[in-house]
N, C-alpha and C positions, 0 to 999 in steps of 0.2 A: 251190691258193692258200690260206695263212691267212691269216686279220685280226684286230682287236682292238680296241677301242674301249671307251674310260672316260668314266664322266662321273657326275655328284652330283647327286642327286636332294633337295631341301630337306623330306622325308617321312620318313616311320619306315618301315621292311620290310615292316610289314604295311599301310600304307593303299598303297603299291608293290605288294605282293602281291595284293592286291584287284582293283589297276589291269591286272595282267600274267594273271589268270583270268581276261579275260575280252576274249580274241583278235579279237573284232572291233571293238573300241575301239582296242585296240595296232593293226591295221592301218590306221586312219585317221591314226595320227601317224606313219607311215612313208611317206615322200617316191616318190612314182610308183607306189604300189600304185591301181589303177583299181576293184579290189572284192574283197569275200572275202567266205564265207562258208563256213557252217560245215556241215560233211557227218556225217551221219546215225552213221558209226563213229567220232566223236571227231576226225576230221580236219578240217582245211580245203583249201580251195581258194581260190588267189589268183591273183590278174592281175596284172601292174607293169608298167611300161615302165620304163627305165633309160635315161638320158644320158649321154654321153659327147661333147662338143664338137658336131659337126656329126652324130653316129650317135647312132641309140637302135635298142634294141630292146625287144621285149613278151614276155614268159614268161609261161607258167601254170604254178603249183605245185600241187602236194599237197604239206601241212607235216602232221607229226605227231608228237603231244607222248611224249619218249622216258623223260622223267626227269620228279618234281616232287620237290624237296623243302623244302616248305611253307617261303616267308620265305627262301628259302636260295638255290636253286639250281633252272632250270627247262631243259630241253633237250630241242631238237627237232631231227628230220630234214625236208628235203625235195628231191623231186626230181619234176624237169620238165623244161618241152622250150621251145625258143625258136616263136613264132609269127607274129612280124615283125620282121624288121632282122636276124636273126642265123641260124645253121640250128646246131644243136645238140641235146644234150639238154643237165642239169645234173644235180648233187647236193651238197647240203651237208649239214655237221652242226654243231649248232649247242650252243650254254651260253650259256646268262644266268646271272651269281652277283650274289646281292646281299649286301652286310655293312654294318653299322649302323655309324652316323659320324657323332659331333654333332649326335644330337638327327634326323640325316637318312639317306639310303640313298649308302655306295660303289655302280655296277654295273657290270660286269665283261661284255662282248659279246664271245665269242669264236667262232669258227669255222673249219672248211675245204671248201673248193668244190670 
């Protein structure tokens, strides 16, 4: 499955950039993540639960950062396993682009699962 998601951020690329190093701040503005934190080789580990009408389910991940390029473009892998509501595992791969826009940040979310 891919996705895609836009959206304008009213910031320059680098006070974005500042905001996006530093992964356990971005996990508190993502909707159903229950905790993360950050593991000893660069990676994290996250919780979420996910809704979907009357179903959710809970995953844990391991995310790890694949790409940086500074102000530009950030990409991560991760994969995990469902631990309620669903029985699975998962994997994505993921890109954030960011490009400067009036004074603010284009960003660009792209992925596949």
């Amino acid at each position: 499955m891919k996705f895609r998601q836009e959206f304008h951020i009213s910031e320059p690329p680098a006070t974005v950039w500042r905001f996006i190093e530093q992964p356990l701040r971005v996990a508190e503005c993502i909707p159903g993540v229950e905790s993360a934190e950050a593991l000893e080789d660069g990676r994290l580990s996250v919780r979420a639960t996910q809704k979907l009408g009357p179903m959710s389910a809970t995953f844990e991940a391991k995310i790890r950062i694949t790409e940086r390029v500074q102000e530009e473009r950030l990409a991560f892998s991760s994969t995990g396993k469902a631990v309620r509501g669903a029985i699975g595992n998962f994997r994505s791969d993921n890109i954030v682009t960011l490009k400067a826009n009036g004074g603010g940040t284009d960003i660009v979310v792209e992925g596949e699962a």
